[in-house]
C-alpha positions as CSV (number, residue, x, y, z in Angstrom):
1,X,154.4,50.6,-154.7
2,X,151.6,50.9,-157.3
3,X,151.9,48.0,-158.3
4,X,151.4,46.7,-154.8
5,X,148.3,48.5,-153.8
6,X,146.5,47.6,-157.1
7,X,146.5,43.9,-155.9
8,X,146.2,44.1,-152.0
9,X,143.4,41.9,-152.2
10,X,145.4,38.9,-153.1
11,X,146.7,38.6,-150.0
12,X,143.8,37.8,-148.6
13,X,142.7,35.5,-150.7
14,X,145.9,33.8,-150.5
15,X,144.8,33.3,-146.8
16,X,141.5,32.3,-146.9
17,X,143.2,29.9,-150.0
18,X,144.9,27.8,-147.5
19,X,142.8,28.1,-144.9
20,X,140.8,25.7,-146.4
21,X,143.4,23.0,-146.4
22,X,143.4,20.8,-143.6
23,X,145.1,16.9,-142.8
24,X,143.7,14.0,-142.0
25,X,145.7,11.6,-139.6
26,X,146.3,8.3,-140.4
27,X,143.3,6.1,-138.7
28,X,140.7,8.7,-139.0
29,X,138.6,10.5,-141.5
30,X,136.8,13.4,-141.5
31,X,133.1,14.5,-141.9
32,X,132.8,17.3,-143.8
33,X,129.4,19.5,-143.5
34,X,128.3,22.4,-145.5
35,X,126.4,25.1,-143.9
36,X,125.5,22.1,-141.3
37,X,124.3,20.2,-144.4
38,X,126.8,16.5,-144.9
39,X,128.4,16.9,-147.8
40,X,131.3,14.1,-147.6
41,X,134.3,12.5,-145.9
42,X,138.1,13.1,-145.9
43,X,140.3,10.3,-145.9
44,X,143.8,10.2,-144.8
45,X,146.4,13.2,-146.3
46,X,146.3,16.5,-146.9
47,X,142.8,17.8,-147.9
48,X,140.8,20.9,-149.3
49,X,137.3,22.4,-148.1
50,X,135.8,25.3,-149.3
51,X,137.1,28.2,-146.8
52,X,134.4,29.9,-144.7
53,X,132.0,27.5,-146.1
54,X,132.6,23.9,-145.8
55,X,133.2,22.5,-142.0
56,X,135.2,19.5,-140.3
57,X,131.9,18.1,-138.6
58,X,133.9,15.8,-136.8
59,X,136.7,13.4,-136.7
60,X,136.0,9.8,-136.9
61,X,138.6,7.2,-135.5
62,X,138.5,3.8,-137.3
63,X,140.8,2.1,-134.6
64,X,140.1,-0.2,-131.8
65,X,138.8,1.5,-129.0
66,X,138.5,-0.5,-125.3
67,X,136.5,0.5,-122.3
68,X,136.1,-1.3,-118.6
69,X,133.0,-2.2,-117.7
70,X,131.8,-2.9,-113.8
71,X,128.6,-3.8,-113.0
72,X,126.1,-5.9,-111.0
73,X,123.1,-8.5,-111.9
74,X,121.3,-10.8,-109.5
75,X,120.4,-14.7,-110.5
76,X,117.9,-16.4,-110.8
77,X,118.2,-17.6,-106.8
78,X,118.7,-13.6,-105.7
79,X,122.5,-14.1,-105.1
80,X,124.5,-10.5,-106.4
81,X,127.2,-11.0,-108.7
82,X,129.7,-8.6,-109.8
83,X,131.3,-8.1,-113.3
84,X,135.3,-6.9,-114.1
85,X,134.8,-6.7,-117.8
86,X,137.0,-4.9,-121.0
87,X,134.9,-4.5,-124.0
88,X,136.7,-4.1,-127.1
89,X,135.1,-2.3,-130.3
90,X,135.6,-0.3,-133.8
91,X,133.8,1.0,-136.4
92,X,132.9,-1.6,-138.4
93,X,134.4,-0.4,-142.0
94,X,135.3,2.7,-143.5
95,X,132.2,3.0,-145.7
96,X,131.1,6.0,-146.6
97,X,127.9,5.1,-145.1
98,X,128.9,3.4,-142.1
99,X,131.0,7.0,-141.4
100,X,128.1,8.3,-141.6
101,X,126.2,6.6,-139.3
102,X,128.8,6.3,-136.9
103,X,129.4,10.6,-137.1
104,X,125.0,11.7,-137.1
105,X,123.6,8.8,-134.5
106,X,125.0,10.5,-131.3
107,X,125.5,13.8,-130.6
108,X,128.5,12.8,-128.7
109,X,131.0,10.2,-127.8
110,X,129.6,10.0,-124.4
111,X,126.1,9.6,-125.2
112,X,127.6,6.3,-127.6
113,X,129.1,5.2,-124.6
114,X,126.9,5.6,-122.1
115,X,124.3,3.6,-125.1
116,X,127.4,0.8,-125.2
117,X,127.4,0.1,-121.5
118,X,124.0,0.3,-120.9
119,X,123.2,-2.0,-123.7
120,X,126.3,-5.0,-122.9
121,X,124.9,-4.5,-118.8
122,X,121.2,-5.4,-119.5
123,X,122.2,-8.0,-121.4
124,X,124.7,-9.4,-119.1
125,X,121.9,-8.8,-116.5
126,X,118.8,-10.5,-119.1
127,X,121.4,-14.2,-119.6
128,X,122.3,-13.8,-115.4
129,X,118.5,-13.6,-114.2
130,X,117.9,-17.2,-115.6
131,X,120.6,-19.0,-113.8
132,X,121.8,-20.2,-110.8
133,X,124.9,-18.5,-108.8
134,X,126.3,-22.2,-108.9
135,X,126.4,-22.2,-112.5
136,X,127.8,-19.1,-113.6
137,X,131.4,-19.5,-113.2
138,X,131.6,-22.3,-115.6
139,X,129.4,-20.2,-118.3
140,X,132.4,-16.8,-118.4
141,X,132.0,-17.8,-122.7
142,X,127.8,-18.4,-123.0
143,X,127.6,-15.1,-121.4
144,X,129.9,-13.7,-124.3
145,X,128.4,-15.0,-126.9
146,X,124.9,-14.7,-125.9
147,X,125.7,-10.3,-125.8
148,X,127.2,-10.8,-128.7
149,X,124.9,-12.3,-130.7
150,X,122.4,-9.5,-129.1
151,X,124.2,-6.7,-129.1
152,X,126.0,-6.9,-132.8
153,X,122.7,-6.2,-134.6
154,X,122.5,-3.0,-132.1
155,X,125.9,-1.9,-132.7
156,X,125.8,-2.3,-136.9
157,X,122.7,0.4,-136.7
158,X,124.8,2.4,-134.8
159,X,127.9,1.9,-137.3
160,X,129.7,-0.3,-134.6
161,X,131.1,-3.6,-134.7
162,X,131.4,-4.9,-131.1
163,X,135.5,-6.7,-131.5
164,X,135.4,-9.1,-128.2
165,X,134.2,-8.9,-124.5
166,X,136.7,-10.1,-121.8
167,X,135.0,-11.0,-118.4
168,X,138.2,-10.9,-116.5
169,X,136.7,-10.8,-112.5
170,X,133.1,-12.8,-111.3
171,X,132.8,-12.2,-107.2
172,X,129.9,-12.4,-105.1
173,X,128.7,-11.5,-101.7
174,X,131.2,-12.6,-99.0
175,X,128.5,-15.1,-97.2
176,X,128.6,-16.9,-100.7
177,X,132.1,-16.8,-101.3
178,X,132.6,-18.8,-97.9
179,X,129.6,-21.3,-98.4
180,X,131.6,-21.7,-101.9
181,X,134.6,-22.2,-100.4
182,X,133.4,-24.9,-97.6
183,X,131.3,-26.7,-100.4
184,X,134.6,-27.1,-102.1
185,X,136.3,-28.1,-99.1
186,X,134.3,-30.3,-98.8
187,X,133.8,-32.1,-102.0
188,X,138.1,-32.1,-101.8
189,X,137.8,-34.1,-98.5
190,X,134.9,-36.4,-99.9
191,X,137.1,-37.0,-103.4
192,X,140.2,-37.5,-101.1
193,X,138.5,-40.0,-99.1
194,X,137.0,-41.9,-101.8
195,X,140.6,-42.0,-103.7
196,X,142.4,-43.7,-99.9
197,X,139.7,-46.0,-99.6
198,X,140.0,-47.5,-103.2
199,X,143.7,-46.9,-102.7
200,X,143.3,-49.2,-99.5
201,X,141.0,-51.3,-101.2
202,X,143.9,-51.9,-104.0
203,X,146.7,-52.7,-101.6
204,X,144.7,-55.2,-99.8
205,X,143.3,-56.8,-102.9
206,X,147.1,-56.5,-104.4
207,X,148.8,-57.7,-101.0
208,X,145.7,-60.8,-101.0
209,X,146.9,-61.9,-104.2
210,X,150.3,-61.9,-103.7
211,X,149.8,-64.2,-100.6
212,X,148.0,-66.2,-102.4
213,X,150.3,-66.7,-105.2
214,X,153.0,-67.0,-102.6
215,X,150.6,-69.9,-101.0
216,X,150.3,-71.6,-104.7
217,X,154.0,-71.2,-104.9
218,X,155.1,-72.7,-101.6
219,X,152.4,-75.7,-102.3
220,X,153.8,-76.5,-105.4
221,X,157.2,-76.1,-104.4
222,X,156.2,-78.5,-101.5
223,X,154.7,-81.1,-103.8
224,X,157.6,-80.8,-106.2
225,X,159.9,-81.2,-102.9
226,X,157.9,-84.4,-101.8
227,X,158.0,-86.0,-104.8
228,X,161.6,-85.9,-104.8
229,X,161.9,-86.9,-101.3
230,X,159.8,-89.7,-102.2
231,X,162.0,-90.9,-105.3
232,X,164.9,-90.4,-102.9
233,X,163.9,-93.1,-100.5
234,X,162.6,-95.5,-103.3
235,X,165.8,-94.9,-105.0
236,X,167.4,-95.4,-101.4
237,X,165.8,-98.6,-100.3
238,X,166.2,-100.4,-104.1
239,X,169.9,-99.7,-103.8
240,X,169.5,-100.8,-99.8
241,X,168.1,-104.2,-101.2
242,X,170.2,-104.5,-104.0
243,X,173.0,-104.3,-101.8
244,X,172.0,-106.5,-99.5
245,X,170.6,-109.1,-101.7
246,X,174.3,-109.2,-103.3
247,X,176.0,-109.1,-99.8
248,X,173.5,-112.1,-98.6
249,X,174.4,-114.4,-101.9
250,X,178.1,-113.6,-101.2
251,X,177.8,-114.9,-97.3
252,X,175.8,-117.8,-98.8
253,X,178.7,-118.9,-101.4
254,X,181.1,-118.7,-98.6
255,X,178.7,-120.9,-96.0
256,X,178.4,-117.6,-93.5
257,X,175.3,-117.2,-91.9
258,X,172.8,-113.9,-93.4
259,X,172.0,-112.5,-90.3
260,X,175.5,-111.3,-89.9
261,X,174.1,-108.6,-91.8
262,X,170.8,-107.6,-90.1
263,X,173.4,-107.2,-87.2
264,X,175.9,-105.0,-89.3
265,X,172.5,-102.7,-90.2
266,X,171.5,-103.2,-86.0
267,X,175.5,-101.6,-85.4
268,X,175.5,-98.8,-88.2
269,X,171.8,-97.9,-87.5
270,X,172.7,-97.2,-83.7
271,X,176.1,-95.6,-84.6
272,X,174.2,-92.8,-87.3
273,X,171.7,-92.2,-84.3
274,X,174.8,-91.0,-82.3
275,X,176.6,-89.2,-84.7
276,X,173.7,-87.3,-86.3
277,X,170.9,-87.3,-83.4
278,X,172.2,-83.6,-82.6
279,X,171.3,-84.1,-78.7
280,X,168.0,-85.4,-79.0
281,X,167.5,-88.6,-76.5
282,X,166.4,-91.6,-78.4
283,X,165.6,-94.5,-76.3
284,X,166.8,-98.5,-77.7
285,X,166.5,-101.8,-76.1
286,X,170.5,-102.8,-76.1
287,X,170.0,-106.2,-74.6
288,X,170.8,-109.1,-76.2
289,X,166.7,-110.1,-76.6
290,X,165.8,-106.3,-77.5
291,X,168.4,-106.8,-81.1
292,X,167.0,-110.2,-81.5
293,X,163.3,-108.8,-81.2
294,X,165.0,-105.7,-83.7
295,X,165.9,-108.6,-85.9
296,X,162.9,-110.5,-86.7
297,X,161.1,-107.5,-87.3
298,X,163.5,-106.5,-90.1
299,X,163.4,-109.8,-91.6
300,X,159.5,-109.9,-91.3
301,X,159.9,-106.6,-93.2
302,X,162.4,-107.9,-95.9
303,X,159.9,-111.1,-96.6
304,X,157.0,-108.7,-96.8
305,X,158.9,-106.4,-99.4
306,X,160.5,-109.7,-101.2
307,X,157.0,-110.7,-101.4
């Protein structure tokens, strides 16, 4: 028991001992501050500070950090718009310096953030005022890069690095939203207009051309036709002659008299008329002077041809 109260006092030195040892999570290091004067940063692990004199200032998270953003700005033509926006940021290394900055420039997180938003609106609001509500739709990525490339240099001071900004909503006033909505209405009924008539256009100028290749085709096929038809009655009336010019020698060997023949034609022309007129009345001189008037004809016409 001696022994004991002799050294009492290490038992509270053994305390205040580890006291002094702290840990620092992983994605986050510490500021440590010396009767309020910056002395350092902790890193990652377990860690020592002097007991009762050396302070954890604050903890500084080096991980992505995200915050939604909604706000209003007015173009250049006094129509409201209103952004749905996520910005995403970090620290922008784990400098000792940069730590530093990013732990003494605010007194608190909420004063950075209030700084953050204020400073991605009024630039949203600055590249807005110079354009029309028309145009800003199509320009979702000119509006990100032009607060980027205004806000990073901001930011660094501050020991930020601004990550990305998502506009994920534009709306406007209602009024404008419908005037919007006819004007594109509109422009669909105009485009689909456009697209029947040169669809219309097409077919007629296709169906044209096709009846006037069916035209060429039925022309030629006509001509072709013709000038068969045409060698099928030469071809016809030779063979006719040659026939008849054998038939007329024969009757001439035997002493018979030639017109014997024009008769035969006069008999066989009448009887094709019957067989094949299908109905249709032909009218024909049968008398005995009518085939005799039939006769010279068709000799006039065989010395014409002969000729």
């Amino acid at each position: 028991m001696s022994h004991l109260s002799q050294f009492w006092w290490l038992i509270p030195a053994i305390i205040i001992f580890f006291s002094g040892l702290f840990t620092v999570n992983q994605g986050t290091v510490a500021v440590i501050t010396r009767f309020g004067k910056y002395i350092g940063i902790k890193r990652p692990g377990l860690r020592f500070k002097i007991p009762l004199i050396d302070q954890i200032y604050k903890r500084v998270s080096i991980q992505n950090r995200s915050v939604e953003l909604e706000f209003q700005a007015v173009t250049i033509d006094q129509a409201n718009v209103y952004f749905k926006s996520m910005l995403l940021y970090s620290v922008q290394n784990e400098n000792e310096e940069t730590i530093q900055k990013v732990a003494f420039k605010f007194i608190s997180d909420k004063d950075l953030m209030q700084a953050l938003v204020r400073t991605i609106e009024g630039n949203i609001r600055a590249f807005v005022a110079t354009k029309k509500q028309s145009e800003i739709l199509g320009l979702r990525r000119d509006i990100v890069e032009f607060v980027k490339e205004h806000v990073d240099a901001s930011l660094e001071d501050w020991g930020y690095h601004l990550q990305d900004l998502q506009i994920n909503d534009i709306t406007f006033d209602q009024a404008i939203i419908e005037s919007m909505s006819k004007v594109v209405a509109s422009n669909n009924l105009k485009a689909a207009a456009e697209n029947e008539g040169q669809a219309l256009l097409i077919t007629k100028t296709k169906a044209a051309e096709a009846e006037g290749n069916s035209i060429k085709i039925a022309a030629e096929a006509e001509k072709l036709a013709a000038q068969l038809r045409g060698q099928g009655v030469a071809l016809f009336r030779e063979e006719v002659a040659k026939g008849m010019s054998m038939a007329a020698e024969q009757m001439k060997v035997a002493n018979l008299d030639t017109n014997v023949i024009l008769f035969s034609m006069w008999t066989e022309a009448i009887k094709n008329f019957a067989e094949y007129g299908k109905g249709n009345v032909i009218f024909l001189d049968g008398s005995s002077e009518g085939m005799e008037k039939t006769m010279r004809q068709i000799m006039a016409m065989q010395q014409m041809e002969s000729k």
